[in-house]
Wavefront OBJ file of the C-alpha trace (Angstrom):
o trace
v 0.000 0.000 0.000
v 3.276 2.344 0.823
v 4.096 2.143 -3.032
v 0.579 3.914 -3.903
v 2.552 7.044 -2.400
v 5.019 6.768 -5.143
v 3.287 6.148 -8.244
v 0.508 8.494 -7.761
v 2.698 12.019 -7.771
v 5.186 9.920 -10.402
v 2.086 9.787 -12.851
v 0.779 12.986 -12.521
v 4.424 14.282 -12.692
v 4.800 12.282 -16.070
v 1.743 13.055 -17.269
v 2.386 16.973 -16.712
v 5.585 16.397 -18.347
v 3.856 14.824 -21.635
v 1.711 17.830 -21.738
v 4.390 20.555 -21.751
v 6.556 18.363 -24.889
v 2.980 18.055 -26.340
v 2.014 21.839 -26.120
v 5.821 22.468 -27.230
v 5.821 20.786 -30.033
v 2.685 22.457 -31.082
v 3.939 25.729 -30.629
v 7.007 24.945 -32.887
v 5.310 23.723 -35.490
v 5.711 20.511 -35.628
v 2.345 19.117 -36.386
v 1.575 21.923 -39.346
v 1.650 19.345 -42.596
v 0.816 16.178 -42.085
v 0.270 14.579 -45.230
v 3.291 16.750 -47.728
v 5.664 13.875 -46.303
v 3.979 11.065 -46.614
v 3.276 12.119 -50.642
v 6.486 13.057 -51.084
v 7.854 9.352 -51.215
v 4.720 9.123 -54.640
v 6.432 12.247 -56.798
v 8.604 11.206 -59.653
v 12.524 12.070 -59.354
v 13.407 14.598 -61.604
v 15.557 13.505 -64.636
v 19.011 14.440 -64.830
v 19.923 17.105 -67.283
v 22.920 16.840 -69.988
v 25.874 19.479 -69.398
v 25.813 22.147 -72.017
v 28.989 21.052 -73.599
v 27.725 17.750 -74.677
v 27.042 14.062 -73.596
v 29.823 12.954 -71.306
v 31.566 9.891 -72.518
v 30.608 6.816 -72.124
v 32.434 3.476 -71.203
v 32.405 2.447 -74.944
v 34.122 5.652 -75.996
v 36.777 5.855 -73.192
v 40.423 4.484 -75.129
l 1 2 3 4 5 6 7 8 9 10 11 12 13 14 15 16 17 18 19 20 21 22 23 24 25 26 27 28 29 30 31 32 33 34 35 36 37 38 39 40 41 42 43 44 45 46 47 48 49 50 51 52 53 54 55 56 57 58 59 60 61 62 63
């Protein structure tokens, strides 16, 4: 019955603790967009563009 004593103040002190990271973490933002990650991973990569100068060689054309 002693350990009642304990946990009580420990929980509210966690739970106080979980409320001030939640409200921070809020405040900085950090829940703003949602869903522009997880549709990131669907857009195509962009294709890579040839130099100005010309095609770079290839293995074929190296002596």
């Amino acid at each position: 019955m002693n350990i009642i004593y304990v946990l009580i103040p420990l929980s509210i002190v966690l739970m106080v603790l979980a409320l001030v990271f939640f409200f921070w973490a809020v405040k900085n933002g950090q829940f703003d967009d949602l869903d522009t990650p997880a549709l990131d991973v669907l857009d195509d990569d962009q294709e890579p563009t040839e130099p100005k100068d010309g095609p770079s060689p290839t293995r074929d054309d190296a002596p």
